[in-house]
N, C-alpha and C positions, 0 to 999 in steps of 0.2 A: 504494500500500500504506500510505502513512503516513497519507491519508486514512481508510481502511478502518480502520488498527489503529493510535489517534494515543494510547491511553492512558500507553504504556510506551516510552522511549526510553534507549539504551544509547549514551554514551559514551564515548569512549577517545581518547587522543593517541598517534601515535607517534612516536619521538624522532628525529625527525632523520634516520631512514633512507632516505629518498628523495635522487635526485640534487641538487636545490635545497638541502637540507640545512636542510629548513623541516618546522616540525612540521606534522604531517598529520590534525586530528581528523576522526574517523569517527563515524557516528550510523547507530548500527542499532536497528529497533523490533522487537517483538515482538507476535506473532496472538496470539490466543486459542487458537490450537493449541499454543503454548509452542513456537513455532517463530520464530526471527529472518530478516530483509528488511535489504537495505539502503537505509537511507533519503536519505542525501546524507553531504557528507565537505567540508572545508574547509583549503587552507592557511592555517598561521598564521604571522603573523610571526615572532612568540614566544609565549609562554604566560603572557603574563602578564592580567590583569584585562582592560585595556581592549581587545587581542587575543581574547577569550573572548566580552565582551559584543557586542562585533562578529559575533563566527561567531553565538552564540544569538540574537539580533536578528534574521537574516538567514534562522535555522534558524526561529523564531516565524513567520517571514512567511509558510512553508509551510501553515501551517496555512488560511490567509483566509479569517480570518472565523469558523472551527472551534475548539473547544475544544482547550488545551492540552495537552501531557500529564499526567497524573495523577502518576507516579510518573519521577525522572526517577535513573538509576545507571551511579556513577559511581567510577573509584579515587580516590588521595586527593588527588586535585590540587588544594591548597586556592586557586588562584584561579580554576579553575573552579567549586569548592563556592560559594565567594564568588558568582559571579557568577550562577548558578542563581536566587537568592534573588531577584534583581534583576527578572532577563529572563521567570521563569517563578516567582510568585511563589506559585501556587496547587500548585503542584507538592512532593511529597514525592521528598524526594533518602536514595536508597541506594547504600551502598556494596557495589561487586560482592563477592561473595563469591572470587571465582578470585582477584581482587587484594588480597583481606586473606588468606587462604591461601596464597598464594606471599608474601607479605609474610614470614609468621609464621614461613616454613620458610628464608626468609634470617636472620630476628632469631631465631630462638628455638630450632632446630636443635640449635645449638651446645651449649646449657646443659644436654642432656643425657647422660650419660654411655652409656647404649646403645641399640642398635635398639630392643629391647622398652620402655623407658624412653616413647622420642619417641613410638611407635606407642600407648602408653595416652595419651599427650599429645591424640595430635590426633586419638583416638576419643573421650574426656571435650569437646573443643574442639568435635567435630561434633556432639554431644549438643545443645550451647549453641548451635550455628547452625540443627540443624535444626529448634528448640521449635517449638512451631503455638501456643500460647495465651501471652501474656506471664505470667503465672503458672508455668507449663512453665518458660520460660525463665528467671527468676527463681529456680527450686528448680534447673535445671541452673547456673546460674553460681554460685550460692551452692556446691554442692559441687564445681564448678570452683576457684574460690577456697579453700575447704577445702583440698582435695586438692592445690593447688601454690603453698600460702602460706610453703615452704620456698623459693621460688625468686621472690624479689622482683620481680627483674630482668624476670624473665617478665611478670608481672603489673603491671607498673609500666607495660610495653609499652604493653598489649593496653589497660590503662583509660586512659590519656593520651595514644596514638595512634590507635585504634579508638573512644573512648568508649563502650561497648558499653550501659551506662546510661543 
């Protein structure tokens, strides 16, 4: 499958839940039917750089000979981000959406005082992720921005964690 559908590959660590009590990254790709495969999975020592470039070195070699992925997404694991650039250098890196969304709803939850409050939060917020043209986008952050420039905190987040520009 990874040869079939090599454009898009989705990875993820998980922390330590297994009995070795060794992180576990997983690589799943994605068809053209918008449907995910599991492609392969790697223990790691740890998570750091040279742990990463080892797993994607290993994960490249799948390819033989074949073009690499196009797009490659990922949470914010900045030594994996790191290392992406290195191992798969023709590759565009995104960040999943599921993990900047549960990110948002631990940091930014709090700062509002009601249900209805949070809920125009992160229907103005889905505006801004679901643009289709960077223009779109650009008119939904700007009145994103507008509308929650009372809440710094908020915003100070999302542009210096996320960088969304």
């Amino acid at each position: 499958m990874t040869h079939t559908y090599p454009v898009v590959l989705l990875l993820d660590c998980t922390y330590k839940t297994n009995r070795y009590r060794m992180p576990l990254l997983n690589v799943v790709g994605m068809t053209s039917f918008n449907t995910t495969f599991f492609s392969c999975f790697a223990f790691l020592k740890d998570e750091k750089e040279a742990d990463y470039e080892w797993a994607l070195t290993c994960i490249s070699k799948i390819f033989n000979g074949m073009p690499h992925p196009n797009v490659i997404v990922t949470d914010r694991e900045l030594a994996l981000m790191n290392t992406i650039g290195r191992v798969f250098p023709g590759a565009h890196h995104l960040l999943c959406i599921w993990h900047i969304n549960k990110n948002i709803l631990a940091k930014c939850k709090r700062h509002f005082a009601t249900e209805e409050n949070w809920i125009e939060f992160i229907e103005l917020w889905k505006a801004v992720t679901a643009s289709i043209t960077e223009q779109d986008f650009t008119t939904q952050w700007n009145k994103f921005l507008e509308c929650y420039e009372s809440k710094p905190n908020i915003l100070q987040y999302l542009q210096e964690t996320l960088d969304p520009i």
